[in-house]
N, CA, C and O atoms as a DFTB+ gen file, in Angstrom:
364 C
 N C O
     1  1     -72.355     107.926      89.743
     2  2     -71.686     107.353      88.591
     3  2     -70.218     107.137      88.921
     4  3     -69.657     108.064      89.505
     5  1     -69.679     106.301      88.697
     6  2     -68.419     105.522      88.970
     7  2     -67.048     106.233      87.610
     8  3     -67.029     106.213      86.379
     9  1     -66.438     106.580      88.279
    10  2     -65.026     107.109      87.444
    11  2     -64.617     105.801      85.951
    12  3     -64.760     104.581      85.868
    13  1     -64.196     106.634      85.198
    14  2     -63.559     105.682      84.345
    15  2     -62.488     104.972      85.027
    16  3     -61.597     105.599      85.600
    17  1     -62.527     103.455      84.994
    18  2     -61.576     102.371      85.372
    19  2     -59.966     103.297      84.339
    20  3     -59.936     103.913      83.274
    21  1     -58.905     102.943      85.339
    22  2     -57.698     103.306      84.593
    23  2     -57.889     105.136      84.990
    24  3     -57.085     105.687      84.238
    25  1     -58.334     105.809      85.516
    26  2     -58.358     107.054      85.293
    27  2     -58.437     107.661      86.926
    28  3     -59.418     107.572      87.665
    29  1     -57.567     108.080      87.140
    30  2     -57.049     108.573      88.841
    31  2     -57.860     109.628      89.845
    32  3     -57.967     109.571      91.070
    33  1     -58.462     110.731      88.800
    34  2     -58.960     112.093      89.419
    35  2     -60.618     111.944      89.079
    36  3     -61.159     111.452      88.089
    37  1     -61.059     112.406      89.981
    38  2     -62.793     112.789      89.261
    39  2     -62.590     113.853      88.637
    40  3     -61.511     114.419      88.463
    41  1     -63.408     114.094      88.354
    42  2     -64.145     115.533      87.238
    43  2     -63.796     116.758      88.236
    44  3     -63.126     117.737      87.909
    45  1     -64.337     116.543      89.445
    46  2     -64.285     117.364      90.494
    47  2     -62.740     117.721      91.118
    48  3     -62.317     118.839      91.413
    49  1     -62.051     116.447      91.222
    50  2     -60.615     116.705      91.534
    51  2     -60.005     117.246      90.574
    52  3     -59.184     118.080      90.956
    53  1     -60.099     117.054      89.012
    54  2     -59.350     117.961      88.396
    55  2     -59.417     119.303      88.158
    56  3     -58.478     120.068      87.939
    57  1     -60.701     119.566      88.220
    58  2     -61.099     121.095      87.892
    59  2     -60.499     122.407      89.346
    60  3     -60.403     123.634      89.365
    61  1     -60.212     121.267      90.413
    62  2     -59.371     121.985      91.633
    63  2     -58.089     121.627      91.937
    64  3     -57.662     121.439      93.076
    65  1     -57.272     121.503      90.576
    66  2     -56.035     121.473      90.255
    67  2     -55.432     122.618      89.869
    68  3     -55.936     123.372      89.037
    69  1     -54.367     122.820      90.414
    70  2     -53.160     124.060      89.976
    71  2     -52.916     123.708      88.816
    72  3     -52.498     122.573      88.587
    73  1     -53.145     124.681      87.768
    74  2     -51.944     124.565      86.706
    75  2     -50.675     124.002      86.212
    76  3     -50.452     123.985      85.001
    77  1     -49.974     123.618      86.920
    78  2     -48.396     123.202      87.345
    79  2     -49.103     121.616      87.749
    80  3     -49.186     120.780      86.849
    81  1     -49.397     121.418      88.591
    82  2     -50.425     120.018      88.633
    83  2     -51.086     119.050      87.736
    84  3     -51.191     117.893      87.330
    85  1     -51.472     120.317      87.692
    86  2     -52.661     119.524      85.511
    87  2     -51.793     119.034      84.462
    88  3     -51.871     118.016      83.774
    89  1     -50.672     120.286      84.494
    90  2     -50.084     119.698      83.355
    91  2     -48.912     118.394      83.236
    92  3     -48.596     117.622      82.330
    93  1     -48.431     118.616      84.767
    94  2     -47.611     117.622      85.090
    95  2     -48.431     116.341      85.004
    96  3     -47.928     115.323      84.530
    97  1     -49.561     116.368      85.408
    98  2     -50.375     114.901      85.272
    99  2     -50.876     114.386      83.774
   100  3     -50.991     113.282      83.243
   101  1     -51.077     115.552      83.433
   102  2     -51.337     115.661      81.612
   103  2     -50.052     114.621      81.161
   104  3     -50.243     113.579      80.534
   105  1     -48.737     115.096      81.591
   106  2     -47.815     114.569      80.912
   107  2     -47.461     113.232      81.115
   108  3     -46.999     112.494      80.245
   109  1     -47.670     112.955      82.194
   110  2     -47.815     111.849      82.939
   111  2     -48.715     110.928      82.111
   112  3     -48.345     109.792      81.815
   113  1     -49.364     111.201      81.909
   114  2     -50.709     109.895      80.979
   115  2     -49.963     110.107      80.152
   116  3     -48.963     109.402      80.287
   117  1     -49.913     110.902      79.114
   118  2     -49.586     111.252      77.640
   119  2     -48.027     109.860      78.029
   120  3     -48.117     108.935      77.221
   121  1     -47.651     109.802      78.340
   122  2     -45.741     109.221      78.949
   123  2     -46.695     107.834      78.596
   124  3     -46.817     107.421      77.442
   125  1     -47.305     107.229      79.703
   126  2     -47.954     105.782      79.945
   127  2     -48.751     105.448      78.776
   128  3     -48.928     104.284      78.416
   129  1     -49.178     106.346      78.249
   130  2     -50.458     106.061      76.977
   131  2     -49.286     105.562      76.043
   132  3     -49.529     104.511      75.451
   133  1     -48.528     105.920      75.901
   134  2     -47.312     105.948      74.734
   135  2     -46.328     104.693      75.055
   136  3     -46.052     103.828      74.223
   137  1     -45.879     104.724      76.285
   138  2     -44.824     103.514      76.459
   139  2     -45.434     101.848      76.782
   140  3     -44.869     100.813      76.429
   141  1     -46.762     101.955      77.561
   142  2     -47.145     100.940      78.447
   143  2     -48.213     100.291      77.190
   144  3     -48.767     100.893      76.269
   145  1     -48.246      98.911      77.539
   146  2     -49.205      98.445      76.913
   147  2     -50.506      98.104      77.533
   148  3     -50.538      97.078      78.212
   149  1     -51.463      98.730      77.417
   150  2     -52.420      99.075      78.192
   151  2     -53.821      98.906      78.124
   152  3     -54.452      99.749      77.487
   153  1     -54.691      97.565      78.897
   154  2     -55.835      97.267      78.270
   155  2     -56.801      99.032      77.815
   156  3     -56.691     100.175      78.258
   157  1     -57.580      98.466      76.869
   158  2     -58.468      99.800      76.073
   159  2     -59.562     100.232      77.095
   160  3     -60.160     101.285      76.873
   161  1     -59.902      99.409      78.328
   162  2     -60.861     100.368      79.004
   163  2     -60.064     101.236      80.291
   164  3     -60.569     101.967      81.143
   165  1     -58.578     100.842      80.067
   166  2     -57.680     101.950      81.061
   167  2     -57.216     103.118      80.246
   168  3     -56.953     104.203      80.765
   169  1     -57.120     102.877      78.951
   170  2     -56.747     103.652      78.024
   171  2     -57.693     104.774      77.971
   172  3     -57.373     105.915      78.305
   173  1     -58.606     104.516      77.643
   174  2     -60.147     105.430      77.147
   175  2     -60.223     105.878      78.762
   176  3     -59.863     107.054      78.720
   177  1     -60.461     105.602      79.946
   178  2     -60.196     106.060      81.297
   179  2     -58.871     107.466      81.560
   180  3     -59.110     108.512      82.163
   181  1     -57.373     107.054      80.853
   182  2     -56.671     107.896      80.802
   183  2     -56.759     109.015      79.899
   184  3     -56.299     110.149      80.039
   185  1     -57.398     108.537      78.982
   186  2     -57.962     109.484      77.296
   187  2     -58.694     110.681      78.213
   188  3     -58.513     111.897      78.273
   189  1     -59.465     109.905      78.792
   190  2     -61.157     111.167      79.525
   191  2     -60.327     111.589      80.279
   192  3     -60.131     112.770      79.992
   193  1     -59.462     111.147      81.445
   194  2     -58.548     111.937      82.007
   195  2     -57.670     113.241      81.647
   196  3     -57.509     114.321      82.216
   197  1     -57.229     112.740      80.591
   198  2     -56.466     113.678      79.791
   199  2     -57.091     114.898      78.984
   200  3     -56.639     116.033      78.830
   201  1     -58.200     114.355      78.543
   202  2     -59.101     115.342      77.903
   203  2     -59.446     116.563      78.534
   204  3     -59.343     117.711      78.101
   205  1     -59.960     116.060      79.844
   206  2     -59.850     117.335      80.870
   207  2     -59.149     117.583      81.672
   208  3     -59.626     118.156      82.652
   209  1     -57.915     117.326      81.657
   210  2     -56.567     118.338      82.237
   211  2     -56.507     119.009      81.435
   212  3     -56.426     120.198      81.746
   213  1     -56.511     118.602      79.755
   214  2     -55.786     120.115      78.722
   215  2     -56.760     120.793      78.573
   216  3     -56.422     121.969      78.439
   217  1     -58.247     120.598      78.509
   218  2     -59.157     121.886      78.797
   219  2     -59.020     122.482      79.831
   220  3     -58.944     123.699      79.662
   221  1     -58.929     122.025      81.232
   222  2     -57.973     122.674      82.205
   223  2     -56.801     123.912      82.143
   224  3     -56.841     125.103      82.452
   225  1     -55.731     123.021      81.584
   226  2     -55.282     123.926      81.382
   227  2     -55.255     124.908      80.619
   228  3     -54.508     125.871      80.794
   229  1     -56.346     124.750      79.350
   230  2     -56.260     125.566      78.120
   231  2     -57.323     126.719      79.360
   232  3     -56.889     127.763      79.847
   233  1     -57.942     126.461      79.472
   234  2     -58.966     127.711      80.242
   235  2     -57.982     128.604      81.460
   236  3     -58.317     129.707      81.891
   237  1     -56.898     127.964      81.826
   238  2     -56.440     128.708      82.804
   239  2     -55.278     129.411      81.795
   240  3     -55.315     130.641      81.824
   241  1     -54.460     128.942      81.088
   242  2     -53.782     129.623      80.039
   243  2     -54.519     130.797      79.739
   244  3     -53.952     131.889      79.686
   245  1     -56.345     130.600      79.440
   246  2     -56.547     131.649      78.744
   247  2     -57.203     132.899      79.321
   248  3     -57.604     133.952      78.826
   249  1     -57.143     132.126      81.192
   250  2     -57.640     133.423      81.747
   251  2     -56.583     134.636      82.358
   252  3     -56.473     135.862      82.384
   253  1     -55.814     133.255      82.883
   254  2     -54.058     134.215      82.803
   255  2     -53.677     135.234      81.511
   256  3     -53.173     136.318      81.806
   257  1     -53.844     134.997      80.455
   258  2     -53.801     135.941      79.177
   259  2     -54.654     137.199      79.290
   260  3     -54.226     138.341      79.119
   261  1     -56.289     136.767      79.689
   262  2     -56.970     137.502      79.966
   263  2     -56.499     138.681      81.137
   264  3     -56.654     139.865      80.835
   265  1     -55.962     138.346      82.384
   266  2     -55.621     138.982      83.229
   267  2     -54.505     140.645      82.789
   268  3     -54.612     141.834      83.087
   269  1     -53.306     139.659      81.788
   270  2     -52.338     140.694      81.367
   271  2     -52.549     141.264      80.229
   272  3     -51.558     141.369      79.507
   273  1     -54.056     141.880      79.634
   274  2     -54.235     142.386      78.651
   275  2     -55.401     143.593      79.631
   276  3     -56.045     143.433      80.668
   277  1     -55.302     144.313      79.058
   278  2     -56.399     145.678      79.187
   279  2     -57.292     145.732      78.005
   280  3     -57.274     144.936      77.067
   281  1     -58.078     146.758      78.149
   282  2     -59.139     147.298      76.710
   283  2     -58.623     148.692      77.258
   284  3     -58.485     149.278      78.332
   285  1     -58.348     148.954      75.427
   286  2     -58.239     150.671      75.399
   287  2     -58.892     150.860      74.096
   288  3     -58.941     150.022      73.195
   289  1     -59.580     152.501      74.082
   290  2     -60.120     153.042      73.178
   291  2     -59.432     153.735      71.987
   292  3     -59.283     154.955      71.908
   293  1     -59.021     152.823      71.053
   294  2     -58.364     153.743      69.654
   295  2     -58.831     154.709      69.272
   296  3     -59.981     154.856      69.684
   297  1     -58.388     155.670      68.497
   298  2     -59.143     156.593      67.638
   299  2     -60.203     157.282      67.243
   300  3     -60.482     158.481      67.266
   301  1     -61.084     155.740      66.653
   302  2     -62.213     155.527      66.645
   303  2     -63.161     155.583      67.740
   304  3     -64.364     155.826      67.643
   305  1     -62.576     155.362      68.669
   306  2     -63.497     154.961      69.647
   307  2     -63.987     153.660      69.645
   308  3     -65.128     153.324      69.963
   309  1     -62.914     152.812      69.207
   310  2     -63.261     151.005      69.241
   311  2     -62.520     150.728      70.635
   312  3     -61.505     151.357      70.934
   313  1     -63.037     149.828      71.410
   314  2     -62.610     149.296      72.580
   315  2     -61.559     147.764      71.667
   316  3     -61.925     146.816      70.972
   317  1     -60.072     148.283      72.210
   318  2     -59.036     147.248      71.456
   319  2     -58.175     146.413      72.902
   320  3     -57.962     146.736      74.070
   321  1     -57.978     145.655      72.363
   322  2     -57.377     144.775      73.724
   323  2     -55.865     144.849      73.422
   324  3     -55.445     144.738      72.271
   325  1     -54.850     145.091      74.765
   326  2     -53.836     146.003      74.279
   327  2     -53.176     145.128      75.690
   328  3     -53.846     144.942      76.706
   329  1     -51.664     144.622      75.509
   330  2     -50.765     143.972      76.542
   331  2     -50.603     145.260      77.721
   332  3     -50.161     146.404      77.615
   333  1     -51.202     144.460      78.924
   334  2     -51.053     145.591      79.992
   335  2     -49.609     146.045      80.209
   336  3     -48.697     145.251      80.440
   337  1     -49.485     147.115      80.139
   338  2     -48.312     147.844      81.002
   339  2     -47.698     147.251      82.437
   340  3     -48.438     147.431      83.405
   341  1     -46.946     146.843      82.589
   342  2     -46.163     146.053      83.904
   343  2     -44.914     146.922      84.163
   344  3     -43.806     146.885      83.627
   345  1     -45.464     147.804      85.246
   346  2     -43.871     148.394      85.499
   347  2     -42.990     147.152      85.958
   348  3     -43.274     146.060      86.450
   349  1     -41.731     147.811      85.570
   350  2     -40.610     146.853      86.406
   351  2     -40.175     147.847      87.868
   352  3     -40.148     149.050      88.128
   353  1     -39.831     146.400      88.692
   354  2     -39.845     146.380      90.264
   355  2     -38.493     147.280      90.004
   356  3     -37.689     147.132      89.084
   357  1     -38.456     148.301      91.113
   358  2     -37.184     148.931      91.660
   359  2     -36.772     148.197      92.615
   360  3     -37.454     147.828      93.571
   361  1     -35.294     147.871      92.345
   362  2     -34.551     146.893      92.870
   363  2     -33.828     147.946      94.211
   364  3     -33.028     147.463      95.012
């Protein structure tokens, strides 16, 4: 199956994008979608593009979050999700 016309990355190239990458390209369409006048099957090409950079990045946002949180046991004995402890570096 052939990429959307107007739309730069496969499915495959974006999902093996850095963070810092995704979003810079995210912004990048979002810029052209807005200033350029742009036939509708490059548009809808940059749309699908765009669609999955910010799920992109929303999933890496939310595994990075995931990373700096722990589970600890309150009181109860409920497993609560609690901002990990980060010592600071001795300088």
């Amino acid at each position: 199956m052939s990429k959307p016309r107007g739309s730069d990355n496969s499915p495959e190239q974006i999902q093996n994008l850095p963070f810092e990458e995704a979003l810079k390209r995210l912004e990048t369409i979002v810029e052209a979608m807005e200033a350029q006048d742009l036939p509708l099957e490059t548009l809808l090409g940059r749309y699908q593009e765009g669609t999955a950079l910010a799920q992109l990045c929303q999933a890496k946002l939310n595994e990075a979050d995931l990373k700096i949180q722990q589970l600890e046991k309150n009181a109860k004995g409920e497993l609560v999700l609690k901002p990990a402890q980060i010592p600071e570096e001795k300088l």
